[in-house]
Backbone as JSON Lines, residues from 0, in Angstrom:
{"i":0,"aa":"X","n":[122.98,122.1,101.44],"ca":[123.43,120.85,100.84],"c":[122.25,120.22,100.13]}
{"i":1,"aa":"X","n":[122.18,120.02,98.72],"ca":[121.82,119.03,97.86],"c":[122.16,117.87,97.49]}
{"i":2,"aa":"X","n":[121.19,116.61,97.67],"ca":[122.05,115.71,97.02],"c":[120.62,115.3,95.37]}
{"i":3,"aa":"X","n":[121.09,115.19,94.7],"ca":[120.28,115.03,93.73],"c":[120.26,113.31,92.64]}
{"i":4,"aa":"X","n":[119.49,113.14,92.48],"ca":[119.58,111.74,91.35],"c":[119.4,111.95,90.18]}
{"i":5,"aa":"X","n":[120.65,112.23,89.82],"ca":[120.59,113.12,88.03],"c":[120.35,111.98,87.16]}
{"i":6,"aa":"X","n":[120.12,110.45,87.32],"ca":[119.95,109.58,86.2],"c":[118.72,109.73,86.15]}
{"i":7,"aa":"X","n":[118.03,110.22,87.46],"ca":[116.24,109.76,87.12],"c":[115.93,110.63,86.03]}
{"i":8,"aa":"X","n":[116.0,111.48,86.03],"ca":[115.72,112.51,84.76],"c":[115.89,112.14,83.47]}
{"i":9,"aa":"X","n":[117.03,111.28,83.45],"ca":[117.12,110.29,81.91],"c":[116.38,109.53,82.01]}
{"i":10,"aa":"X","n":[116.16,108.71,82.93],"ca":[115.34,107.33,83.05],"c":[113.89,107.5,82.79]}
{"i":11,"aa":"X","n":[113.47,108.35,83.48],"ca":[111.83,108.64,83.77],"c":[111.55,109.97,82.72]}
{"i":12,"aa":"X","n":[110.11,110.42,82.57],"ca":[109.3,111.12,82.76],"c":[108.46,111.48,83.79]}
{"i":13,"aa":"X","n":[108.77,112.73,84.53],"ca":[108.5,113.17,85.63],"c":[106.87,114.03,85.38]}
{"i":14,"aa":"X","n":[106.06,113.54,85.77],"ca":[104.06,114.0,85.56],"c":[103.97,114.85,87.01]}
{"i":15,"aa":"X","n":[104.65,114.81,88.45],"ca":[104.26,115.17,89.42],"c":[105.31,115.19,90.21]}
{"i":16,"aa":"X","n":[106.32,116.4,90.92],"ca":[106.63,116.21,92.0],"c":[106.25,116.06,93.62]}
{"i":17,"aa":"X","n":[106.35,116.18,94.67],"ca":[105.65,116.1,95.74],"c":[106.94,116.03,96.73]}
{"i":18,"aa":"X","n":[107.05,117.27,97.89],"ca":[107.87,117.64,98.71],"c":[107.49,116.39,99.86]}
{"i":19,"aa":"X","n":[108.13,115.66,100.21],"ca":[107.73,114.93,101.82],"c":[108.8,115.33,102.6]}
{"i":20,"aa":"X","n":[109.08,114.93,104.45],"ca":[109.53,114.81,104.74],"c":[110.25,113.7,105.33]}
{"i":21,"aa":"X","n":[111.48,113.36,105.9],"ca":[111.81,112.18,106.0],"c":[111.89,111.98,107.74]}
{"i":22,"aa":"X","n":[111.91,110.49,108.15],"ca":[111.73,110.36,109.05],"c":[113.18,109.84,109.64]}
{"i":23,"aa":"X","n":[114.58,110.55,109.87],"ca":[115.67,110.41,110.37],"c":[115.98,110.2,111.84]}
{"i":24,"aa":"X","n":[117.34,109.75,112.19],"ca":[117.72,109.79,113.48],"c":[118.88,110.89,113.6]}
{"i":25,"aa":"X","n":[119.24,111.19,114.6],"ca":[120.4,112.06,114.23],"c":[121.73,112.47,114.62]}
{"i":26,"aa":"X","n":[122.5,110.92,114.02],"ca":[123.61,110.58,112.82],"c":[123.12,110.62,111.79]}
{"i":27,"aa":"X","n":[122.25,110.38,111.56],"ca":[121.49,110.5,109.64],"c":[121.66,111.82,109.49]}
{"i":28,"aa":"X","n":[121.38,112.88,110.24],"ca":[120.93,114.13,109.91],"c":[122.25,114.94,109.85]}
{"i":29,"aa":"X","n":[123.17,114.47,110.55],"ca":[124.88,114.89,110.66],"c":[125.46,114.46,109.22]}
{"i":30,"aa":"X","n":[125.43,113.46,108.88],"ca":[125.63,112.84,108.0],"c":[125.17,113.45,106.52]}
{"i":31,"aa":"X","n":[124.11,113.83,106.88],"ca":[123.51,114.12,105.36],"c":[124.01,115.59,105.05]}
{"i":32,"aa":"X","n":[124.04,116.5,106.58],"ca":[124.59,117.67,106.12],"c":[125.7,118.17,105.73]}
{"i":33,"aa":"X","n":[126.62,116.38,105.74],"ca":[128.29,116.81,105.43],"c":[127.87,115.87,104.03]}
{"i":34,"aa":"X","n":[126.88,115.86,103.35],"ca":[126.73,115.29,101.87],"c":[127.06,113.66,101.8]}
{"i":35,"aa":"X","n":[127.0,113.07,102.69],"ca":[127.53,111.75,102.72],"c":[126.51,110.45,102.66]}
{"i":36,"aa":"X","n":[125.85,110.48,101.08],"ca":[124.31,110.01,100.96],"c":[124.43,109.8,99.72]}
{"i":37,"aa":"X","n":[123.53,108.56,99.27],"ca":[123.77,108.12,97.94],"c":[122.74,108.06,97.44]}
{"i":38,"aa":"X","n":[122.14,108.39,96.64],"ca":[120.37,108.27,96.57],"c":[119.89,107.74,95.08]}
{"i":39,"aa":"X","n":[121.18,107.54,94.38],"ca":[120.98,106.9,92.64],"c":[120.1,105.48,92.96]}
{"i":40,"aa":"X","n":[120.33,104.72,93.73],"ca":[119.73,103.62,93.47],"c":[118.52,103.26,94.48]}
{"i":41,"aa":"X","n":[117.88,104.37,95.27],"ca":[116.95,103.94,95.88],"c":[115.17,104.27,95.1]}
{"i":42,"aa":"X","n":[114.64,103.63,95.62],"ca":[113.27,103.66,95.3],"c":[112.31,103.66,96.35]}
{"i":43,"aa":"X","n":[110.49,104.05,96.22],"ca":[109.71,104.61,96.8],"c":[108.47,103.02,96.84]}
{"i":44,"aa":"X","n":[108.27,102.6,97.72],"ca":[107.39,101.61,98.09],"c":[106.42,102.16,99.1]}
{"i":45,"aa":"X","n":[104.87,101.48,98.57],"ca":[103.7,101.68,99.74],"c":[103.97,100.45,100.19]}
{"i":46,"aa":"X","n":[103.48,100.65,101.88],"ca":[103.42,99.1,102.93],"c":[102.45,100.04,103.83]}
{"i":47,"aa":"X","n":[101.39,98.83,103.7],"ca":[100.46,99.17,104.69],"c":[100.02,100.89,105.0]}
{"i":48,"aa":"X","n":[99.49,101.31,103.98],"ca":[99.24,102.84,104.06],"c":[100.06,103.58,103.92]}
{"i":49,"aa":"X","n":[101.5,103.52,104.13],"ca":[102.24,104.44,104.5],"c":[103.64,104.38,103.11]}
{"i":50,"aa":"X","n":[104.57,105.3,103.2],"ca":[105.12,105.51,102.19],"c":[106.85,104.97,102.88]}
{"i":51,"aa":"X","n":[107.84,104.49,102.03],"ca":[108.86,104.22,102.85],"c":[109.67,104.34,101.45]}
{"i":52,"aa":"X","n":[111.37,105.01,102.03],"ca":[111.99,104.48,100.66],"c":[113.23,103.7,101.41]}
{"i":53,"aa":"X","n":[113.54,103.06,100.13],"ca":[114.56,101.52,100.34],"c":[115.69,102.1,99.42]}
{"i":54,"aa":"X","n":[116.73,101.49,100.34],"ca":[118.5,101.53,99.62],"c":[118.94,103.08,99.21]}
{"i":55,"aa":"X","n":[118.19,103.79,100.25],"ca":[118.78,105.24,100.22],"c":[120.24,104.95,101.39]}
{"i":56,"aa":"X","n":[121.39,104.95,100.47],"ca":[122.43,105.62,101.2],"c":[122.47,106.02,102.47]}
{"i":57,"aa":"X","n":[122.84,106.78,103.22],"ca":[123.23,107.2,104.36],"c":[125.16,106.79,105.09]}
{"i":58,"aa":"X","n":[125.69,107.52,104.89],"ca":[126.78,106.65,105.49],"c":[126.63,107.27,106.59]}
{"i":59,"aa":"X","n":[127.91,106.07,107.61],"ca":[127.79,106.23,109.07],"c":[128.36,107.97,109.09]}
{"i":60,"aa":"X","n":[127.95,108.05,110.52],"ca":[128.94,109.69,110.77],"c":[130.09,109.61,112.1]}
{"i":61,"aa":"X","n":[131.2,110.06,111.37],"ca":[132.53,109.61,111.54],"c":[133.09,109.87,112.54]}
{"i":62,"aa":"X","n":[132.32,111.27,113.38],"ca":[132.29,111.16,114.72],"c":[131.49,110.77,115.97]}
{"i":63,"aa":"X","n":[130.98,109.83,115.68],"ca":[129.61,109.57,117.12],"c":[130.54,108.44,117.64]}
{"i":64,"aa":"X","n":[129.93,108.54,118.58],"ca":[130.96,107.45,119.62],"c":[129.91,106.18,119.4]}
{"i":65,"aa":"X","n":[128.69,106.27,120.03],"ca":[127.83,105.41,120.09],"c":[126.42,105.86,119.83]}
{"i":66,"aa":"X","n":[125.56,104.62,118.67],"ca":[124.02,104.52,118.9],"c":[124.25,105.18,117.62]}
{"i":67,"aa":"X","n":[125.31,104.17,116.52],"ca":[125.68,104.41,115.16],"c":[124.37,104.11,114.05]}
{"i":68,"aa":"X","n":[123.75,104.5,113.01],"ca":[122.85,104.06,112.22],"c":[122.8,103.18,111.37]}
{"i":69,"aa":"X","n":[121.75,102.53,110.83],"ca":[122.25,101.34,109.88],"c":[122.28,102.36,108.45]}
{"i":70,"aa":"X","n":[123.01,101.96,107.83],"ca":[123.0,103.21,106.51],"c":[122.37,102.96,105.31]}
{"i":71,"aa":"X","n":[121.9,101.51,105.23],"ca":[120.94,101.31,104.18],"c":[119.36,101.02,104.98]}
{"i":72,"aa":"X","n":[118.79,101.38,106.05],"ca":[117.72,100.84,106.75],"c":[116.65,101.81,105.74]}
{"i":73,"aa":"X","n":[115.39,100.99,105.87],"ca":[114.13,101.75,105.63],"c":[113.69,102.67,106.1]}
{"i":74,"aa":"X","n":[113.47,103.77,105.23],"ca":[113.06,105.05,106.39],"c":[111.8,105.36,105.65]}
{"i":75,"aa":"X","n":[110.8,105.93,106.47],"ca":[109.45,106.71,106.29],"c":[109.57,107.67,105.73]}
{"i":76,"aa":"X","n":[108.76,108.25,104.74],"ca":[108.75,109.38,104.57],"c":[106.89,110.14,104.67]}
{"i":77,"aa":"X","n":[107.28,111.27,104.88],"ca":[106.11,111.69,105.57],"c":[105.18,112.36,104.92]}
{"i":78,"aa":"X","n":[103.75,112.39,104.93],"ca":[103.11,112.98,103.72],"c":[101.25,113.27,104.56]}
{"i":79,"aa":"X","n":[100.78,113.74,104.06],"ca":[99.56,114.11,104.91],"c":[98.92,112.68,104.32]}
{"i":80,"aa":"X","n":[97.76,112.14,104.75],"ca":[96.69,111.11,104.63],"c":[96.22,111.43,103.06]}
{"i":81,"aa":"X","n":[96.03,112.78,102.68],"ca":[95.05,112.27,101.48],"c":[95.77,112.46,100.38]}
{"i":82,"aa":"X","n":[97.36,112.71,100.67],"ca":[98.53,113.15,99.39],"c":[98.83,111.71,99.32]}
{"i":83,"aa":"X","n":[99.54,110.98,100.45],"ca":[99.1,109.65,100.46],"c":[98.51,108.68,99.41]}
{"i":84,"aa":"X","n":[97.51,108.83,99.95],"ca":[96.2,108.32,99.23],"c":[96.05,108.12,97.58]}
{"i":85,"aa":"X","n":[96.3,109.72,97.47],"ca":[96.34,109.96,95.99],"c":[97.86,109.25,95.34]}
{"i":86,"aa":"X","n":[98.55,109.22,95.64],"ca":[100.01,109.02,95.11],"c":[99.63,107.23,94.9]}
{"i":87,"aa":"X","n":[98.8,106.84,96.35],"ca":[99.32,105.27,95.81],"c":[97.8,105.29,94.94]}
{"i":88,"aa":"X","n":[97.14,105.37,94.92],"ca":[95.96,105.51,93.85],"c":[96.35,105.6,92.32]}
{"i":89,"aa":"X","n":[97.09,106.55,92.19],"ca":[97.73,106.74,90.52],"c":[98.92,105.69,90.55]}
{"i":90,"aa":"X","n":[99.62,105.35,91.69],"ca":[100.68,104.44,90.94],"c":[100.43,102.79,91.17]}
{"i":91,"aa":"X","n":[99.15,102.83,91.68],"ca":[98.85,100.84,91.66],"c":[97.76,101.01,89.91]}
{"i":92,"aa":"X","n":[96.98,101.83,89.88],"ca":[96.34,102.03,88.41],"c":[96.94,102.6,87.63]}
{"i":93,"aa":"X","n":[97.58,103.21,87.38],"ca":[97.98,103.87,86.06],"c":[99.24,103.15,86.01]}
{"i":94,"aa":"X","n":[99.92,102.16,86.8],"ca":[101.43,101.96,86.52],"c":[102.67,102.76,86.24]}
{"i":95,"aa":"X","n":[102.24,103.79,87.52],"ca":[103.58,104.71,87.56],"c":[104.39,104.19,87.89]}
{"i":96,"aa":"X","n":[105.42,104.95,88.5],"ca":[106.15,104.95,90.07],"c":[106.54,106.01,90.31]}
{"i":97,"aa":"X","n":[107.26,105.48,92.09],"ca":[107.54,107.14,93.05],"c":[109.08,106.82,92.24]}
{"i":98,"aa":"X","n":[110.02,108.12,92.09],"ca":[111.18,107.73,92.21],"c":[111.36,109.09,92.92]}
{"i":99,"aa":"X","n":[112.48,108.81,93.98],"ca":[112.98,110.17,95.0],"c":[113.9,110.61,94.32]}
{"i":100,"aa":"X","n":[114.16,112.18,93.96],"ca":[114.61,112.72,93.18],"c":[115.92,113.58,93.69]}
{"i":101,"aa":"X","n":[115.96,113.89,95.01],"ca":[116.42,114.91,95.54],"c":[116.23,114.93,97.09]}
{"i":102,"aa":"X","n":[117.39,115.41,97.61],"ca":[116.99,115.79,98.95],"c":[117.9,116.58,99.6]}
{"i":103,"aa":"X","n":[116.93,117.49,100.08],"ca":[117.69,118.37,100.53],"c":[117.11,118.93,102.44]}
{"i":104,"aa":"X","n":[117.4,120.26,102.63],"ca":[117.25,120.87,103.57],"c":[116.73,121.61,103.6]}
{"i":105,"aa":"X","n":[115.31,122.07,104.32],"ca":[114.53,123.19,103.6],"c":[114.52,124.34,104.52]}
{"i":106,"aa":"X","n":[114.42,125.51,104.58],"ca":[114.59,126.85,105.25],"c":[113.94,126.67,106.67]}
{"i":107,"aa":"X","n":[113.54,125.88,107.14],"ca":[113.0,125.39,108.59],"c":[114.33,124.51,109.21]}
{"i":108,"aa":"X","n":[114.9,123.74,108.38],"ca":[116.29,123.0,108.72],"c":[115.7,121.43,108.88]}
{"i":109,"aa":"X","n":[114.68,121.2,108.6],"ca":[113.94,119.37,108.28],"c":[114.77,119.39,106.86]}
{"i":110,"aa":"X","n":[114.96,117.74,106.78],"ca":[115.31,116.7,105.57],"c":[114.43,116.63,104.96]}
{"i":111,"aa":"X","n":[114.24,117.23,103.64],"ca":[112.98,116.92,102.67],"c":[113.49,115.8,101.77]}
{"i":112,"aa":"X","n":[112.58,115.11,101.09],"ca":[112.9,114.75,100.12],"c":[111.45,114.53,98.47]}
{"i":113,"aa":"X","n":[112.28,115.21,97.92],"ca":[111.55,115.14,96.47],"c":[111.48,114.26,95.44]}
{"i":114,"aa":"X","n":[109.7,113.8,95.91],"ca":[109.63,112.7,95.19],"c":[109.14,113.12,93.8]}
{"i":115,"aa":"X","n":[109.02,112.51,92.79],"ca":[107.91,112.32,91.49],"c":[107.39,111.12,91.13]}
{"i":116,"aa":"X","n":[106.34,111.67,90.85],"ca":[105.27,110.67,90.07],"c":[105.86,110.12,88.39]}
{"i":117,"aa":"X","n":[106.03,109.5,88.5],"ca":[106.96,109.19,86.95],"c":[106.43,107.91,85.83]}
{"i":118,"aa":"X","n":[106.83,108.19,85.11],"ca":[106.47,106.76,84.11],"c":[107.78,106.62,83.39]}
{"i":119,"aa":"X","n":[108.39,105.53,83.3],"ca":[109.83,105.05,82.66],"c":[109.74,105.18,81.26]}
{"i":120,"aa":"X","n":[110.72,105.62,80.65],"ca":[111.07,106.83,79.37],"c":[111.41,105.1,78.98]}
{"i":121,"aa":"X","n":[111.04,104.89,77.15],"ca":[111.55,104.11,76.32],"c":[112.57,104.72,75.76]}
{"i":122,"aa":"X","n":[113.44,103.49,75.14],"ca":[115.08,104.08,74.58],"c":[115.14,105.06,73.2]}
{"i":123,"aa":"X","n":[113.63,105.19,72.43],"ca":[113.67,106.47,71.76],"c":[113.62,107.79,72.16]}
{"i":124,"aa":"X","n":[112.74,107.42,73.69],"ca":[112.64,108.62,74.41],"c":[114.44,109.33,75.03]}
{"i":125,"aa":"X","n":[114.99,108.18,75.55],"ca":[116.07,109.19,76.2],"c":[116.96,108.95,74.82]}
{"i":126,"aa":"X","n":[116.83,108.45,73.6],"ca":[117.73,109.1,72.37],"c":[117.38,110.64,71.92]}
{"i":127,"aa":"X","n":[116.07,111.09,72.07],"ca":[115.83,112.35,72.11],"c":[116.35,113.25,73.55]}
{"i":128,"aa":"X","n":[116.44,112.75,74.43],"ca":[116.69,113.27,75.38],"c":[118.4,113.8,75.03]}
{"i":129,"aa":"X","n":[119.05,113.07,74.74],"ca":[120.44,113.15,74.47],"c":[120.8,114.27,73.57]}
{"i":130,"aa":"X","n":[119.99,114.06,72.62],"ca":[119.87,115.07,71.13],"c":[119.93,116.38,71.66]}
{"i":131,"aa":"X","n":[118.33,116.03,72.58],"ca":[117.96,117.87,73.14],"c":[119.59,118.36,74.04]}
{"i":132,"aa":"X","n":[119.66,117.74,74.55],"ca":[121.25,118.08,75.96],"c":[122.25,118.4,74.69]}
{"i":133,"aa":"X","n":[122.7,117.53,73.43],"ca":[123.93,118.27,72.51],"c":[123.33,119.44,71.88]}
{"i":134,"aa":"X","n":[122.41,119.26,71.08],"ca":[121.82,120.79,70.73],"c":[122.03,122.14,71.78]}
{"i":135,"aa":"X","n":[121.43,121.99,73.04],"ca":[121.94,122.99,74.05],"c":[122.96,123.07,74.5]}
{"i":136,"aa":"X","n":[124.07,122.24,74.25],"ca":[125.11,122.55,74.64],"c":[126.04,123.23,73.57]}
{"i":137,"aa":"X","n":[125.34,122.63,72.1],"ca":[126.05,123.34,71.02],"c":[125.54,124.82,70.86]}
{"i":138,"aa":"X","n":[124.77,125.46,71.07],"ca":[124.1,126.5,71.44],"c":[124.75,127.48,72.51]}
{"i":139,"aa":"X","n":[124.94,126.97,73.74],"ca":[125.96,127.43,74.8],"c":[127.59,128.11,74.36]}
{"i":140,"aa":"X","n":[127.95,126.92,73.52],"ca":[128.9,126.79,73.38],"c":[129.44,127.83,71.88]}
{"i":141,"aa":"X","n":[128.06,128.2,71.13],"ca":[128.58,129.37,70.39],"c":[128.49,130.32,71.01]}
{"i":142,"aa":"X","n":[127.37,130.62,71.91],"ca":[127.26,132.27,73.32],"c":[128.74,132.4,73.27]}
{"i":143,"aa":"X","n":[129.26,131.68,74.18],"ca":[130.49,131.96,74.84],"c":[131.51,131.87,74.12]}
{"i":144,"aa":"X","n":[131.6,131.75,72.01],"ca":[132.42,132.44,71.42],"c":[132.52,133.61,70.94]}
{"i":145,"aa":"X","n":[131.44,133.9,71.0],"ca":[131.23,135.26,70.44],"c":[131.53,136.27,71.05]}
């Protein structure tokens, strides 16, 4: 299971991804593996050293009896000390941001989630962006007459 944030890709320019892990309970983790997670509108904040993202989705999971989760709460995400470091270093000076891109399940069976280092695309930028997506699709779309 993937869940992905296909607007960031319009929105941003992506300079750096970076795999973390997340710090769940588990109804979150039930939950996420039946796809039931919203991740378009959350974002990546430093507090006090550490990395957290806000208004990530989660809905409840539909069978627990009790010791239900809050589904918009703040969760940690996990990263070594000097990846850390570096991430909030480039985005308090250079005026990036984190935006979480993706999250999935990785071949160990932990909740990853994929962040990037990004800088927000101006509206000439995603008018080219648009251009490039009809061009390839007009392209596609002669393959598969021929």
């Amino acid at each position: 299971m993937e869940i992905v944030n296909r607007k960031a890709k319009y929105e941003y320019e992506f300079l750096q991804t970076v795999e973390a892990g997340l710090q769940l309970t588990g109804t979150e983790v039930k939950s996420l593996r039946n796809g039931d997670c919203n991740i378009g509108d959350a974002w990546c904040l430093f507090q006090s050293g550490e990395l957290y993202i806000r208004n990530l989705h989660i809905g409840e999971y539909k069978l627990a009896s009790a010791g239900q989760h809050v589904p918009l709460r703040m969760r940690k995400l996990l990263l070594h000390k000097a990846e850390l470091k570096k991430l909030e270093r480039r985005v308090t000076e250079k005026g990036l941001t984190l935006v979480p891109y993706r999250i999935f399940f990785a071949e160990s069976g932990f909740a990853k989630c994929e962040i990037a280092l990004a800088k927000g695309k101006k509206s000439f930028d995603k008018r080219e962006s648009i251009k490039e997506k009809d061009v390839q699709r007009d392209l596609d779309r002669t393959k598969v007459k021929r």
